[in-house]
C-alpha positions in Angstrom: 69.8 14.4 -49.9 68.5 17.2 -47.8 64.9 17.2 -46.8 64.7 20.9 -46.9 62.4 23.2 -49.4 63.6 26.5 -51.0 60.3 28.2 -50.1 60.8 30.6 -47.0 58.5 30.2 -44.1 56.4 33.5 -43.7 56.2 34.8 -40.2 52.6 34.7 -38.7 51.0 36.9 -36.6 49.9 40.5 -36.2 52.5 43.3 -37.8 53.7 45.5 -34.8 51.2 48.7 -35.9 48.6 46.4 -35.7 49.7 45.1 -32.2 49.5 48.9 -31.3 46.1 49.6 -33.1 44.1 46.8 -31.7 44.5 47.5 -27.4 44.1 51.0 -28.2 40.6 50.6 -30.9 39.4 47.8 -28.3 40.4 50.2 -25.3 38.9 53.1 -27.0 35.4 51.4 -27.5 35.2 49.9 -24.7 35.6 53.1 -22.6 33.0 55.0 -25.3 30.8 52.2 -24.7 31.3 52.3 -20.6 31.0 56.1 -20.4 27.9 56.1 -23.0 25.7 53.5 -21.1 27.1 53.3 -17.2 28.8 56.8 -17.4 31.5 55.3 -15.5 34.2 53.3 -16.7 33.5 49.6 -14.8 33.4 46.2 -15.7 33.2 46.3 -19.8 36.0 48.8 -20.3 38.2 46.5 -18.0 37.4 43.6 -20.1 38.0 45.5 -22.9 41.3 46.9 -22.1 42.7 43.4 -20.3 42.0 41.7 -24.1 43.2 44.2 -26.5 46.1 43.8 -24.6 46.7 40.2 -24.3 45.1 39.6 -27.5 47.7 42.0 -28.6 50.8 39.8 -26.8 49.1 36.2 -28.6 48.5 37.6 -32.0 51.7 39.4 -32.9 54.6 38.2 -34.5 57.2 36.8 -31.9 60.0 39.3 -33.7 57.6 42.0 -32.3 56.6 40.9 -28.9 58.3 43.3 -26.4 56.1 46.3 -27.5 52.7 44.5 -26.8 54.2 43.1 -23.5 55.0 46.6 -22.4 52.4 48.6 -23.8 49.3 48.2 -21.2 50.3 51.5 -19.1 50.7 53.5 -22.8 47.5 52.1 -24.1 45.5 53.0 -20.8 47.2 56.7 -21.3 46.4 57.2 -24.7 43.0 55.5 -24.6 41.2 56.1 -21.9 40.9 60.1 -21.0 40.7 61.6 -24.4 37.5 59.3 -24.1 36.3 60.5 -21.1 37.5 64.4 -21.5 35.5 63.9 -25.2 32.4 62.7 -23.1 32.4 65.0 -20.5 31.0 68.0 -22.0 33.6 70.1 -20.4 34.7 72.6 -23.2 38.9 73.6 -24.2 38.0 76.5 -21.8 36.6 75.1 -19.0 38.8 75.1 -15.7 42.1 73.3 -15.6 41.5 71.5 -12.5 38.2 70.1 -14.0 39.5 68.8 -16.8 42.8 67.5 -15.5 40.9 65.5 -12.7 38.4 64.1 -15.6 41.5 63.4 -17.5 43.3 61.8 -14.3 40.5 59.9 -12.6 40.0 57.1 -15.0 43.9 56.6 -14.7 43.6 56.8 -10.8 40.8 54.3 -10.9 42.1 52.0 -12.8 45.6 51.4 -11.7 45.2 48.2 -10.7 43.7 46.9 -13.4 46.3 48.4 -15.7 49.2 46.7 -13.4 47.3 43.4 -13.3 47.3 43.6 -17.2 50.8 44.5 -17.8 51.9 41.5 -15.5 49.9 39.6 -17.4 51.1 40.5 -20.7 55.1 40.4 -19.5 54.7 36.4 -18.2 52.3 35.7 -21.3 54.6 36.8 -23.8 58.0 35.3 -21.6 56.0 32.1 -22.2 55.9 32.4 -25.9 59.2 33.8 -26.1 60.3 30.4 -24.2 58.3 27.9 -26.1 58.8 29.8 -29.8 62.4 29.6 -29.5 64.1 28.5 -32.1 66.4 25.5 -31.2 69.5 24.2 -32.9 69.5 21.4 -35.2 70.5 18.2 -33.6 73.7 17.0 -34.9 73.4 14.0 -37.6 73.9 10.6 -35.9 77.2 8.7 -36.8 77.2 5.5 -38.9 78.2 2.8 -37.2 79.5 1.3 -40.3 83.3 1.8 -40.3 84.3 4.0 -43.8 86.0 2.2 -46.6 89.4 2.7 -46.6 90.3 5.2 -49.5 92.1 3.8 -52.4 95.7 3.8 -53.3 97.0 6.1 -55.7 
């Protein structure tokens, strides 16, 4: 008899919207909360962004994994210089120099970090692809018993 159930195994982890939502919430507060108190984006927006991101690669569901292992340089884009261009007082009609180089220099300055992060994410999430694969079954050992001989008709 067959040792399996009828009841489906449900897939764990993070649906991939979430594994969008939370680098870019955690990047998005960490950079408010960097620009607000240091007026610079340092240390605590780093930290912020680095685990969004690999929190991002752990938690989601392994169907769903190359997004967050490719998303860093995205998140960084999308989160980072609305925050500082919303912070910076500079108005829609203020110069376009100003306002691109307050939109470029947290992108500048952070390069690094953003290329450390995404390296990060793309062997974290190889490593769970390798150890969440799914292997075959092994194949049912043979009896050594010999099989009764069938019976004449």
């Amino acid at each position: 008899m067959d040792d399996e159930t009828t009841t489906a195994r449900r897939p764990w982890g993070l649906p991939w919207w979430a594994a969008i939502l939370l680098p870019l919430v955690t990047t998005a507060a960490g950079a408010y909360a960097d620009l607000t108190f240091n007026h610079s984006l340092g240390v605590p927006f780093q930290a912020a962004y680095a685990g969004g991101c690999v929190l991002s690669v752990l938690l989601v569901r392994r169907r769903n994994l190359f997004g967050p292992m490719v998303q860093p340089p995205l998140i960084l884009l999308f989160a980072a210089p609305p925050v500082a261009l919303a912070l910076s007082g500079h108005s829609l009609g203020s110069g376009l120099v100003s306002q691109a180089l307050t939109i470029g220099t947290p992108l500048v300055d952070n390069f690094m970090v953003q290329a450390g992060v995404t390296i990060a994410t793309i062997v974290l999430g190889l490593i769970r692809m390798i150890l969440t694969r799914r292997r075959p079954a092994a194949p049912e050992p043979e009896s050594s018993e010999p099989d009764a001989e069938p019976a004449a008709a």
